[in-house]
C-alpha positions in Angstrom: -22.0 80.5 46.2 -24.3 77.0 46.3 -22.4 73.9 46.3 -24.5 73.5 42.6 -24.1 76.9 41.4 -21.6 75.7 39.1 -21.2 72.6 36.3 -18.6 70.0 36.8 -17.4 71.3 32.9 -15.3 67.3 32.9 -18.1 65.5 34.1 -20.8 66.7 32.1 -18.7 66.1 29.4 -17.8 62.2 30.6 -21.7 61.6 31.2 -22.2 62.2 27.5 -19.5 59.7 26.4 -20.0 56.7 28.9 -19.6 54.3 25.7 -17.1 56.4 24.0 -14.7 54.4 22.5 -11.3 55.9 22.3 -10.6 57.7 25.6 -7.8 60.3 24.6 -8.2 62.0 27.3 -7.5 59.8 30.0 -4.9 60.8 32.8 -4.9 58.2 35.3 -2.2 55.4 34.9 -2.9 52.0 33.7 -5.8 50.7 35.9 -4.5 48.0 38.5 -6.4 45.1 39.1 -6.6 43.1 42.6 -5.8 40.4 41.5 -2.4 41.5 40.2 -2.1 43.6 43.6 -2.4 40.8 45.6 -0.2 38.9 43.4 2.3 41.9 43.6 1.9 41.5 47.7 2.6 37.6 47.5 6.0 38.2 46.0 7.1 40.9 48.0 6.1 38.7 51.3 3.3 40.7 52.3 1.6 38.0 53.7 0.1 39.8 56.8 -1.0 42.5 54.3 -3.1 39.5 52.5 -4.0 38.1 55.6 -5.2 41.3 57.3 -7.5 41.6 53.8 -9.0 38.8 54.2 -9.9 38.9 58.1 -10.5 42.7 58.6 -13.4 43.8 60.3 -16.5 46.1 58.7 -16.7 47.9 61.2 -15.4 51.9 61.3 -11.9 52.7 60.3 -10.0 55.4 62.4 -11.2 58.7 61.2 -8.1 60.4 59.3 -6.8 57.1 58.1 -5.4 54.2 60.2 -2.5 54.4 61.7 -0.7 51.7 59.5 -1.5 53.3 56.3 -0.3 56.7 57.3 2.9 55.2 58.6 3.4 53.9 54.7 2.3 57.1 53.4 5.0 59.1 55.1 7.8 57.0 53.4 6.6 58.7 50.7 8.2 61.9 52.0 11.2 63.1 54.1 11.5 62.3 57.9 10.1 66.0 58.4 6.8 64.5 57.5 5.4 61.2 59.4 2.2 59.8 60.4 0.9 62.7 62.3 1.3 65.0 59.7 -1.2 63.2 57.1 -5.0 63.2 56.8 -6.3 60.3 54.9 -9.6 61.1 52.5 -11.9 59.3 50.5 -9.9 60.0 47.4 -8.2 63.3 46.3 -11.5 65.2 45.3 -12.5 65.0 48.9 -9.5 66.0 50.1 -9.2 68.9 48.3 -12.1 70.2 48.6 -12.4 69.8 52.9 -9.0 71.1 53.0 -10.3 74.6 51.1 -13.3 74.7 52.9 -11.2 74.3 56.5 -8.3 77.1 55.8 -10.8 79.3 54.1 -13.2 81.7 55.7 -15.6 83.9 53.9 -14.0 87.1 52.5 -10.6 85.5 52.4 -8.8 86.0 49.1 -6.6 82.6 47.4 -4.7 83.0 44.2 -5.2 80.3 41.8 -2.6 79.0 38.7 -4.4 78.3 35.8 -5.2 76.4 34.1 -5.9 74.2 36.4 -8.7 70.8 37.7 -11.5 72.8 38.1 -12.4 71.7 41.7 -8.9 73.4 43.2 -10.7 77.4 42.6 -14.6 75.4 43.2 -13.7 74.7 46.9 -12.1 78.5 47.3 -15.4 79.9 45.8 -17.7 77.5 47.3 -16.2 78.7 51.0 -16.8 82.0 50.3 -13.8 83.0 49.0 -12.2 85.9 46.7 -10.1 84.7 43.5 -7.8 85.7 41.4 -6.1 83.8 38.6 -2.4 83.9 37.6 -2.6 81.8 34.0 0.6 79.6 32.5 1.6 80.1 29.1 3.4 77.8 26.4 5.4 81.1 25.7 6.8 80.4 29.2 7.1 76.4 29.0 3.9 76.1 31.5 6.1 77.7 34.4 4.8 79.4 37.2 6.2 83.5 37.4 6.4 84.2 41.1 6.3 88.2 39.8 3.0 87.5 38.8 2.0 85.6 41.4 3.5 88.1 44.2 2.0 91.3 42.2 -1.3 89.3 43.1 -1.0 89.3 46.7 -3.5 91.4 48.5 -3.9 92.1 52.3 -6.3 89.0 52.7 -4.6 86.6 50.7 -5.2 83.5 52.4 -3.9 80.8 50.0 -1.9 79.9 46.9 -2.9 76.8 45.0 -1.2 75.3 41.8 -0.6 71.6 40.5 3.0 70.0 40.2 3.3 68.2 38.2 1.0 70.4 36.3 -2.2 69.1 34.5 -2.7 69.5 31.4 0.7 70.5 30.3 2.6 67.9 31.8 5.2 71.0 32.8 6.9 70.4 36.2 8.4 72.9 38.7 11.9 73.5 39.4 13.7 73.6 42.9 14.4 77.0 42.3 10.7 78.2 41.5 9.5 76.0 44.6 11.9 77.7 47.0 10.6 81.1 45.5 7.6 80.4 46.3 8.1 79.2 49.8 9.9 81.9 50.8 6.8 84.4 49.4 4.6 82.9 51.0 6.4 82.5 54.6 7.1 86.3 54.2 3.5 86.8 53.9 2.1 84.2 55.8 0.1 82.7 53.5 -0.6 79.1 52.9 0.6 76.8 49.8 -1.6 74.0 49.1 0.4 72.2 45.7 -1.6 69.5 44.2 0.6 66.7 44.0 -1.4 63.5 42.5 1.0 63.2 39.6 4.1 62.8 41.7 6.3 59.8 41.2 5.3 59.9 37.6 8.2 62.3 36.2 9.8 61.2 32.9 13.6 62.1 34.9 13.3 61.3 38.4 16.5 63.2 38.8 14.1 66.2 38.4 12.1 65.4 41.2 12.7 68.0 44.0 11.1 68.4 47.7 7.7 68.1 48.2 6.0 71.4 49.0 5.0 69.9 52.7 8.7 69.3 53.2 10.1 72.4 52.6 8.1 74.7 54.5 5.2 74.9 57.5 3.1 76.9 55.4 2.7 74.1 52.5 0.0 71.5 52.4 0.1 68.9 49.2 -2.3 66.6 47.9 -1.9 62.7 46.9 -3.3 60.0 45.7 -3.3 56.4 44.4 -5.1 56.8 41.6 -2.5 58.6 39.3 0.8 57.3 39.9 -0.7 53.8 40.8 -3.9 53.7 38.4 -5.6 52.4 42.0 -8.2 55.4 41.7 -10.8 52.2 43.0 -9.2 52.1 46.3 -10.8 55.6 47.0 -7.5 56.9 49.3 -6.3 60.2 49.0 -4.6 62.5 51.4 -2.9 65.8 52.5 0.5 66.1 54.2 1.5 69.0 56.3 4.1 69.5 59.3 1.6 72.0 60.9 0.4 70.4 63.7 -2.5 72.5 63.8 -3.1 72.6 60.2 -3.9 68.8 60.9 -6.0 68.6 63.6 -8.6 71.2 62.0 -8.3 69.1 58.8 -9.0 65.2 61.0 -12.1 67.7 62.5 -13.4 68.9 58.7 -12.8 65.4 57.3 -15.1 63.9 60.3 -17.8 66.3 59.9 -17.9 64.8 55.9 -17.1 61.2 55.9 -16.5 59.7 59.6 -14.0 56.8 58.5 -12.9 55.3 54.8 -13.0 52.3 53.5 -10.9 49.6 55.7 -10.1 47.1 52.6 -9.4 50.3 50.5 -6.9 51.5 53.1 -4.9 47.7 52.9 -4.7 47.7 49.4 -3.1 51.0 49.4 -0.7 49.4 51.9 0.0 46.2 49.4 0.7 49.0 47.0 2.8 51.3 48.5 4.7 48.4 49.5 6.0 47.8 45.9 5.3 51.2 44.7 9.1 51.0 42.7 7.2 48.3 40.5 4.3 49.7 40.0 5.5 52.9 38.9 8.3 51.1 36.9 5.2 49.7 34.7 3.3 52.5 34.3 6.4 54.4 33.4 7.1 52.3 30.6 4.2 52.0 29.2 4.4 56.4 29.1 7.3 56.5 28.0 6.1 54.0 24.8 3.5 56.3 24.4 5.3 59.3 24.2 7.3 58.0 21.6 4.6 57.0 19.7 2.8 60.4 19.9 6.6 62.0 18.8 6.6 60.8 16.2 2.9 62.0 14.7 3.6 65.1 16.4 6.7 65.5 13.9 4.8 64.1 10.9 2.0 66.9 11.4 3.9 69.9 13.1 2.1 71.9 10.5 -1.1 71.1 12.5 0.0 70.7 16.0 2.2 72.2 18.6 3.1 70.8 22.5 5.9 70.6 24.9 6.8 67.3 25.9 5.8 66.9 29.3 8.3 66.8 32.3 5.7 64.3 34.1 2.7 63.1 34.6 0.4 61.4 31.8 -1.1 64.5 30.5 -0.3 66.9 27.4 -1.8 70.0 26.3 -1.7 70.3 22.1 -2.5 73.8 20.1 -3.9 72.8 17.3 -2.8 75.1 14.3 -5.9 74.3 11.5 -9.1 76.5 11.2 -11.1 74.9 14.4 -11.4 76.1 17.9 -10.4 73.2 20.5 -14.0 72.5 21.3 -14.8 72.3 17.6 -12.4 69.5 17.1 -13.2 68.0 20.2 -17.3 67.9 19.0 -15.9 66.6 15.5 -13.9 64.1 17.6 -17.0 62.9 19.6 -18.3 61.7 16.4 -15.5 59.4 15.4 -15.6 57.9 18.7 -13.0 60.0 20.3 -13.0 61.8 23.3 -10.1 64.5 24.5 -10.6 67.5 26.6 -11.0 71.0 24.8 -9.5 73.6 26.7 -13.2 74.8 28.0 -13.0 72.2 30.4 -10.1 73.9 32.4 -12.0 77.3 31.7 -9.1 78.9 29.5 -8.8 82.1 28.1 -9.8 83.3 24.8 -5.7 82.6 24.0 -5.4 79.1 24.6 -8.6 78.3 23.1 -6.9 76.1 20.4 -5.8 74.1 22.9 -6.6 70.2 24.1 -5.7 68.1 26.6 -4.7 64.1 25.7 -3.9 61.2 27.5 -0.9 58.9 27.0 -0.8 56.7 30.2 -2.8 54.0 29.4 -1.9 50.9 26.7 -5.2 51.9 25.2 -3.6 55.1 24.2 -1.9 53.6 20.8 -5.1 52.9 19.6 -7.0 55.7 19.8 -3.8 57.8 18.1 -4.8 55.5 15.5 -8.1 56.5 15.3 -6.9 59.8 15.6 -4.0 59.7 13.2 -6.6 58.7 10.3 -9.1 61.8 11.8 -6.6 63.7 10.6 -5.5 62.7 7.4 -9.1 62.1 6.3 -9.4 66.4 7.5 -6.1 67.5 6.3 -7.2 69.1 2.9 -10.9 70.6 4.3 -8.4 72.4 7.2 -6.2 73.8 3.9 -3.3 71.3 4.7 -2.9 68.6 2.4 -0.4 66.9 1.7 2.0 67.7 -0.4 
């Protein structure tokens, strides 16, 4: 497979709708700005943080991330993971992707849990790869069914891959599932990569269990500050692992693609992480509003529209009941200046084709239910549901 071989289905979709002006779909939290960082940093007494902004040098960072920033990273985890067990990336995407293509070699096999971002089976493919997809259903609340996914182990199976929290659904993994899975894949010696980049963000944090990296050797996860921070400008992703090995061939991939990152990027992810209990505490809220705002339309027009209420995360995946496939509605969307995500774009089967993908973590989200609240009612009789 050529890196090219195959569309980006969301971004050809977002180059069309640069000016679009409701953006439904959106699944990053609300975007921070640096100067409310900075004046987050001043009231926590961060002042070396602000300091070391202002006077760092332009020359190279430390390839991997700097020490300093990987030291705040691994507060986000369990003593079993600390600096030397993270790999710091220009952003998530990056990380992914080098992490596939360095614990992948040609001919091995990965099982993928749809659906899914479309770059986590890309990078399997795109090393040369064999796939083979275990799909999530509504009927089973979005959960992953480790008979499925052991059934799909072959003799070559390299690598299981799966978001949790899981985008689009919003669904989130128990303890129990996690522990299943761990122990499948130690007795087969196969490698768990979890895309994490909606962690921090669940609606109970009481239902937050272990990270993958923390409860096995075999489990590599993937962060991020753009999610649970809305920081996706600071361009800092990474992957966590307690395999020491693991590591060092990911710092050798990530310098053969990007040498070093972005020194001012890596302190502002400091200043954040610093008073990450705030920032999530805001972005939480205003998720939390927007979930009871989209309860209540989704009770006023349950003839036309089904979901689960996500677990975590600011994504939700909505079947649509009336006489349109999801890309339909998302065309007829386009032109009322609306923008969510059919279910195309995560490469769906034929039975969750009525499905799409909004966005409710953003306080731009109100209105655009607006604009899509009066969508509706102006559509309601043509789809054979008026009122009554």
């Amino acid at each position: 497979m050529h890196l090219l071989d195959n569309p980006i289905r969301s971004e050809e979709l977002l180059v069309k709708t640069v000016d679009i002006k409701h953006r439904f779909y959106a699944s990053s939290s609300e975007p921070l700005t640096h100067r409310e960082l900075i004046e987050l940093a001043t009231e926590n007494g961060d002042h070396d943080l602000i300091d070391l902004y202002n006077d760092h040098s332009l020359g190279y960072a430390e390839n991997g991330g700097c020490l300093d920033l990987r030291q705040e990273l691994a507060n986000l985890y369990e003593p079993l993971i600390g600096a030397e067990n993270i790999v710091v990336f220009t952003g998530a995407q990056t990380g992914m992707t080098i992490t596939t293509l360095a614990m992948i070699h040609p001919g091995d096999h990965a099982i993928i849990v749809t659906p899914s971002y479309q770059s986590l089976e890309e990078g399997v493919r795109l090393a040369g790869g064999d796939v083979t997809r275990v799909e999530l259903t509504p009927e089973n609340n979005w959960q992953i069914d480790v008979a499925q996914i052991e059934a799909a182990i072959q003799d070559n199976t390299r690598y299981i891959v799966f978001n949790d929290p899981h985008n689009p659904s919003g669904s989130l993994l128990s303890e129990k599932t996690k522990k299943e899975l761990v122990s499948l894949a130690e007795k087969n010696d196969i490698l768990i990569f979890s895309d994490e980049v909606y962690r921090l963000l669940e609606l109970n944090p009481a239902e937050r269990s272990q990270s993958i990296a923390e409860m096995s050797k075999n489990g590599l996860v993937l962060g991020t500050m753009a999610k649970p921070f809305g920081a996706g400008g600071m361009c800092i992703g990474w992957v966590a692992c307690q395999d020491k090995d693991i590591i060092d061939d990911l710092l050798k991939a990530q310098h053969l693609f990007s040498v070093s990152l972005s020194r001012a990027g890596e302190i502002q992810a400091m200043m954040a992480l610093r008073v990450k209990d705030r920032i999530v505490e805001k972005n939480m809220k205003i998720i939390k509003e927007n979930l009871a705002l989209l309860d209540d339309f989704f009770n006023h027009n349950n003839d036309l529209f089904e979901w689960m209420e996500p677990q975590a995360g600011g994504t939700g995946f909505v079947k649509f009941k009336g006489p349109l496939s999801s890309d339909e509605l998302a065309a007829q969307l386009l032109e009322e200046g609306i923008l969510v995500f059919p279910s195309s774009v995560f490469d769906c089967g034929e039975n969750l084709k009525q499905y799409f993908r909004i966005g409710f973590s953003r306080r731009t989200m109100p209105a655009a239910l607006n604009a899509f609240s009066e969508y509706v009612e102006k559509n309601r009789s043509a789809w054979g549901h008026p009122r009554a």
